[in-house]
N, C-alpha and C positions, 0 to 999 in steps of 0.2 A: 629492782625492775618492777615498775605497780602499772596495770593500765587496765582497761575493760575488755572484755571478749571482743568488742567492736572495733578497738583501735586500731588503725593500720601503720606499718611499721617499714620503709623501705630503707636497701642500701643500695646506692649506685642505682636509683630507678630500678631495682626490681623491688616489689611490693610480696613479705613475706605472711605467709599464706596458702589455704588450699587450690589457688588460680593459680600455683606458680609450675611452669616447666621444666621438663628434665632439662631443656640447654640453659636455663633461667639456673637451675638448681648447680648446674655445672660451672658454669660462671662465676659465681659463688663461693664454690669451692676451691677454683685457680687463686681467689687472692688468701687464701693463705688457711693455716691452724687458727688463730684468732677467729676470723670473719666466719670460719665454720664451726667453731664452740656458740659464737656469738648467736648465729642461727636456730640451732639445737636448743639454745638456753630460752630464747624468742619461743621457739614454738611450745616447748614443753611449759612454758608461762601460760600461754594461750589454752592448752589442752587443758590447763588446771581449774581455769578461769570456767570453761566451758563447763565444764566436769562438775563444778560446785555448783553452776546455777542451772545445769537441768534438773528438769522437771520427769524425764522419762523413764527415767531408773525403771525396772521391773521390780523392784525393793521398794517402792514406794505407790502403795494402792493408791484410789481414784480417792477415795475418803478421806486420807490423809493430805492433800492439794487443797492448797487455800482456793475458792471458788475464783478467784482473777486469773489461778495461773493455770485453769482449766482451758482444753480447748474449745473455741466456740464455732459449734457443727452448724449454727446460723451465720455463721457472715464470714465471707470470704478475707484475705489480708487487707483489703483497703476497708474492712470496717461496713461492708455495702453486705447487702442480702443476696444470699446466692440467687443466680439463675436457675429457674425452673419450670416446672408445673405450679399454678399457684393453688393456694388453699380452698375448697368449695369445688361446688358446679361449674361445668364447662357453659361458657355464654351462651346463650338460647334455651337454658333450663328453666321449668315452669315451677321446681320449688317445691317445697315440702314445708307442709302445715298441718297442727294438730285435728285431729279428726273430731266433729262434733258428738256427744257421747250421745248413746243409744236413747236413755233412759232422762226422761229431766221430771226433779221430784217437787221441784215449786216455781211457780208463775208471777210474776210482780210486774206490775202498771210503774212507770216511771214521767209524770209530767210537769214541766217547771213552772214553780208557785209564779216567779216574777222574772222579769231579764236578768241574767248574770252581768250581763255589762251594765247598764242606766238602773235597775231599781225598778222598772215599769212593771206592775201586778195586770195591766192588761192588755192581757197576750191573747191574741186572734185563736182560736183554737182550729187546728186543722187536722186530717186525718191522714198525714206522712207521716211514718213512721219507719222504724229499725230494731233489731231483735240483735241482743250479743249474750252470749251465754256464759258462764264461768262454771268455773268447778275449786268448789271447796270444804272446808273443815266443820261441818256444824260446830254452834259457840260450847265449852263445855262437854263435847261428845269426854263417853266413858265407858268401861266394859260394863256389860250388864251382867248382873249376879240374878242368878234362878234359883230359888230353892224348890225340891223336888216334895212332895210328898207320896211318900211308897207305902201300898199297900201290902200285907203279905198275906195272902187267901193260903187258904187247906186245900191239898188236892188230894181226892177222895180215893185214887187210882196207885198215887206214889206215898200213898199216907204220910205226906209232911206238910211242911208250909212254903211257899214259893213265891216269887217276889219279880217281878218286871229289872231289864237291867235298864240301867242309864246310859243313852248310847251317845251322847254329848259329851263323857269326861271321863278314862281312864278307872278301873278300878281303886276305890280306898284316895282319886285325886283330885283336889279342892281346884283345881285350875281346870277349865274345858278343853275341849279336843285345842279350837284357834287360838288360844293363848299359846299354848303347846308348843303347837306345828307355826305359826308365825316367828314366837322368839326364838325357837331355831334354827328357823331359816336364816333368821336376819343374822345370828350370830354363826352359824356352821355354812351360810353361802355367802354373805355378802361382809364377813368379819368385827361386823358391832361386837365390841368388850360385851362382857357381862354387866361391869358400874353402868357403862351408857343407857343397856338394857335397864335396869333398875330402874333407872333415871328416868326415863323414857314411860316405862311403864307406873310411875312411881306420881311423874309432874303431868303430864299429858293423857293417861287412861286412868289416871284415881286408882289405879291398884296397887296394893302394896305387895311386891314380890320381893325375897331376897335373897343373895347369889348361891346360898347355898341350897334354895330349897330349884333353882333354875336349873343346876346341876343334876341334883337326883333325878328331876321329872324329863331331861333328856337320857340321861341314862334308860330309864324303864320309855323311853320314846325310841330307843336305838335297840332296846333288845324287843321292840315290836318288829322293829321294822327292817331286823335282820334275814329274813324268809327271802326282802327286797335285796338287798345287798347279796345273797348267795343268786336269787335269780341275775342280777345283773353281771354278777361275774362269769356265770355260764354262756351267757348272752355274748359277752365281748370273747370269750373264747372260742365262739362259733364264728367270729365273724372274718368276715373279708381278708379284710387288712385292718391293722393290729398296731396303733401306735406307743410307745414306751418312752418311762424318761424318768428322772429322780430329783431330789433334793436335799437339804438336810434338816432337819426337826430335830426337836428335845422335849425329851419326858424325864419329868421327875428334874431338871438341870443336862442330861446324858444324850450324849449325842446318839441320836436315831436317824431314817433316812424316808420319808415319803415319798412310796411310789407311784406312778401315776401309770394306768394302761386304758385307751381312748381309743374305741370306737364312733362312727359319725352318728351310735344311735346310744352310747352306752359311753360312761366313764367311771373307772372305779380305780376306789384309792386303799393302799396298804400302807401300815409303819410299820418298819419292823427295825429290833435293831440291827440286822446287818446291811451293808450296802453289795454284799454278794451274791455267790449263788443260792445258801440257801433261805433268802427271801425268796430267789425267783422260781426257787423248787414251790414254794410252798402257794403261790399262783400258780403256775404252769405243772398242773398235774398229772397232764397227760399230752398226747401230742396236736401242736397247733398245726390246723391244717391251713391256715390262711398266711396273708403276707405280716412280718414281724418289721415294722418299720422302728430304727433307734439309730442313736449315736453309736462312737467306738468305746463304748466302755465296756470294756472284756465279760462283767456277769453275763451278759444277753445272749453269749455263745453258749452257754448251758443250755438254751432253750433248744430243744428240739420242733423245728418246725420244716413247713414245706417250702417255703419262701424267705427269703430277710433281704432287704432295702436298710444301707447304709446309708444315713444323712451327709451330702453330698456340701450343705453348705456349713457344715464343722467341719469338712474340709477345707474350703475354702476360709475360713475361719482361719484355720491354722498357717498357709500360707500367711495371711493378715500378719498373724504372731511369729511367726520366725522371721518374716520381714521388719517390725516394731524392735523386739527385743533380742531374736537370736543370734546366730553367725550366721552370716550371710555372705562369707568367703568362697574363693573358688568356682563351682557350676553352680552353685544356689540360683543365679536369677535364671540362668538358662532351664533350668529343672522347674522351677517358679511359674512359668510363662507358658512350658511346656504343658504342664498337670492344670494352670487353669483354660489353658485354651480347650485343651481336652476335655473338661466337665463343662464347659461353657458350650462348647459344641455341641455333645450330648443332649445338655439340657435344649438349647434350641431343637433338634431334630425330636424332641420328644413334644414340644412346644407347636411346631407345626408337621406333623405328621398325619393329620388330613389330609395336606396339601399334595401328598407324596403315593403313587402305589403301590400296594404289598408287597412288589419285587423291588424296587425303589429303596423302600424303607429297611425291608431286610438288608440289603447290599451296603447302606452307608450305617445301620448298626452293625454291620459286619465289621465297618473299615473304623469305628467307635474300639470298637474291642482290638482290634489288630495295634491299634495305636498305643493301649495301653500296655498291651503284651510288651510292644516294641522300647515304652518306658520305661518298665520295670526291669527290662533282660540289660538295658545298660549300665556302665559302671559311673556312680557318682564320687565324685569327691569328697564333697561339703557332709557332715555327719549328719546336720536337719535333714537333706534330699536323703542318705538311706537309710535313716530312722522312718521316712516317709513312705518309702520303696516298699521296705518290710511291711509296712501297713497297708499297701497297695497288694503285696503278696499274698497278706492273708485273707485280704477278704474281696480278694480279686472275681469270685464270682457273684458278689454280692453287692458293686456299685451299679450297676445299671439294669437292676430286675427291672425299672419303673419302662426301659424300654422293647422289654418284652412284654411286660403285663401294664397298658398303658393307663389304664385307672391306678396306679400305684404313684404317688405324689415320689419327686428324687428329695424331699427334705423331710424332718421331722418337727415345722413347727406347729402343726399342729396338737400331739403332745406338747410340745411348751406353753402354747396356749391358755393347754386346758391346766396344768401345773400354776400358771401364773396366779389364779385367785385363791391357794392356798400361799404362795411366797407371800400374797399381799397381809393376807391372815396372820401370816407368822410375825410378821412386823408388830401387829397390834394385838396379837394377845399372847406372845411370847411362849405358842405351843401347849404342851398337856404335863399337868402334874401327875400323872400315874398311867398307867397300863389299863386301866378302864375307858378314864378317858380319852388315851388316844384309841382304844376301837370302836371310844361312842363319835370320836372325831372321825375317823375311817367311814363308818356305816351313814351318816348325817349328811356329811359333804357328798358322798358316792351318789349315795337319793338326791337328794337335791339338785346336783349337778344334773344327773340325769333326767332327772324330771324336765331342767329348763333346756335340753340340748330336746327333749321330745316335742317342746313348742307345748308344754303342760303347766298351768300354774303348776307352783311346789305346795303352795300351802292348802289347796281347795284340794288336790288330790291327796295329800299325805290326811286331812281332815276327814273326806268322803271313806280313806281306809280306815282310818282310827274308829268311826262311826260301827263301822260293820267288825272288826276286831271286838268292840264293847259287845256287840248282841252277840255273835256269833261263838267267838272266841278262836276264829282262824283271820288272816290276813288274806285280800284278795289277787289276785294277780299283777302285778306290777303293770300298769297304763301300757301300752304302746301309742306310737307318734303319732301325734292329733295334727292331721295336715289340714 
């Protein structure tokens, strides 16, 4: 018996299949043992058929799917583009164009010798004219090398010799402050390799760097600018609200886990190798008085704080996945429908609660939380719904902080967010060979990040400190946000 998933198969005009009914299936059965082996043998074909050429297995990741038998989230089954919002400006928008730059360093007269169309050299000259301006690369630009020459005078007072510092370049370093604080931006914020680095600086600025000497002079640029990275962790520990989230990274080959904790003014990043509690002991030193917004990933319960917001759409998430892959027998959908009406509701009344007055708002978050109580105290079937229950049990007073305290977002993608330009990182420089390096990776990305969430270049500020570091021999206060 050979045929495709697709073929249709009838006896006596009933067509055998998932359309068929119980009096269809009954019928069936009256003509005899034969005709119902016959059936059994038909469908468990079919099941088999099925079974080989899907694609949905949970046994079989996204990466492993030939790119054709991917689903395509652009075009509906007829092959057409879904219905939407389309891409761009709403019609009547006046546009966005690049801004004329402040500063213009050369002038140029442009008039035509002769016609471009006929050849004619005599052209009427007239006084219309038009001005366009560009921006570009001088031919040849390249770093400039300074050499210093240093005095060392007697001082009459400290009976020695004394010597002016250089506040352009790092002590005992052949490279300047902006070599420095540039290469490691590009490569600790924006993920440039090292080779490209080289390359870069190597084909296009004339200078000859090489990866290992890029390495050390970040290093001694991270144990500068570590003063920064402790301020800023104190910073996100005072603040507000307090978002969390993780990943996974490798040092030396060794599975490690990068942390991320995100403030709207401050981001700072940890590896460590645990993914438990005691990475999050070793942040959370004492007690967070702000709101701790994360997933359900049980470390984050160690934390002692005043607040926590549970991300509402890894809830919803997981409904997604027991519906895709799990059992879905029994009350599943009813329990399904239930828990996202209810977070969906929520989210709205939290959505427009301007609109509503303080006794208002109070009374239908009252009847928000009553509903949940009312989910969780019933008894489900399906083992997803009280695997879910439990989860609803425990942290039952912690889904709907956002609508008590309404500055408090009910998701956490903003942590994700800010996690994302380290995953893109990981891709392309395949993480840290040692335990140095991932704390000069830790302290680099932190500043930087921070720097660009304060509306601060990264490199004119990490530069203006390294200046005053060179004279001084202290680090200055980390910028606040340049509004």
């Amino acid at each position: 018996m050979e045929f495709a998933s697709h073929d249709t198969i009838e006896i006596g005009g009933i067509v055998i299949g998932p359309g068929m009914t119980q009096e269809q299936a009954e019928t069936l059965y009256a003509r005899g043992k034969e005709t119902a082996v016959f059936v059994m043998m038909v469908l468990a074909k079919k099941l088999a058929v099925e079974t080989a050429t899907s694609t949905d297995a949970p046994a079989t990741p996204s990466s492993a799917k030939p790119p054709y038998e991917k689903e395509n989230k652009q075009a509906d089954k007829q092959g057409q583009k879904k219905s939407g919002k389309k891409p761009g400006a709403k019609p009547g928008h006046s546009g966005k164009h690049r801004e004329n730059p402040e500063r213009i360093d050369r002038h140029e007269q442009l008039r035509a010798k002769a016609c471009p169309d006929c050849g004619n050299k005599r052209l009427r000259r007239r006084q219309k004219k038009r001005k366009r301006i560009i921006v570009d690369l001088p031919e040849g630009f390249q770093a400039e090398t300074v050499e210093f020459t240093i005095f060392a005078d007697y001082c009459t007072r400290c009976k020695k010799e004394v010597e002016p510092k250089v506040a352009e370049a790092m002590p005992g370093c052949t490279l300047g402050n902006r070599i420095v604080a540039f290469s490691a931006w590009l490569h600790y914020s924006l993920g440039t390799t090292i080779g490209q680095l080289v390359s870069i600086f190597g084909f296009h600025i004339k200078t000859t760097i090489s990866e290992g000497g890029l390495v050390k002079i970040w290093h001694r640029l991270a144990a500068v600018l570590e003063p920064w990275y402790e301020q800023i962790k104190r910073e996100a520990l005072n603040s507000a609200v307090l978002h969390g989230d993780e990943t996974g990274w490798r040092v030396n080959g060794k599975t490690h886990w990068l942390w991320c904790f995100a403030s709207q003014d401050a981001t700072i990043y940890l590896i460590d190798r645990s993914r438990g509690s005691p990475a999050i002991a070793e942040f959370f030193t004492e007690f967070f008085n702000g709101v701790l917004v994360t997933d359900f990933w049980a470390a984050y319960n160690t934390v002692a704080c005043a607040w926590r917001q549970m991300c509402l759409v890894h809830l919803l998430r997981e409904l997604k996945k027991v519906d895709k892959y799990l059992d879905t027998s029994e009350d599943w959908d009813k329990f399904r429908k239930r828990l996202k009406r209810l977070v969906l509701d929520a989210i709205r009344l939290w959505q427009r609660r301007k609109e509503y007055s303080k006794e208002t708002y109070a009374s239908r978050q009252s009847r928000i939380i009553g509903r949940l109580d009312t989910l969780i105290a019933d008894d489900w079937a399906n083992k997803n719904a009280t695997r879910l229950v439990k989860r609803l049990r425990k942290y039952h007073d912690h889904l709907f902080t956002f609508l008590e305290l309404p500055y408090v977002p009910f998701e956490n993608n903003f942590a994700e967010r800010e996690i994302r330009p380290a995953v893109i990182m990981r891709k392309n420089s395949y993480c840290n060979r040692s335990d140095k390096g991932a704390d000069t990776q830790a302290i680099l990305m932190t500043v930087f990040r921070t720097l660009k969430q304060r509306n601060l270049n990264p490199v004119d500020s990490v530069v203006q400190a390294l200046r005053q570091y060179n004279l001084t021999g202290n680090l200055p206060p980390l910028p606040s946000k340049n509004t």
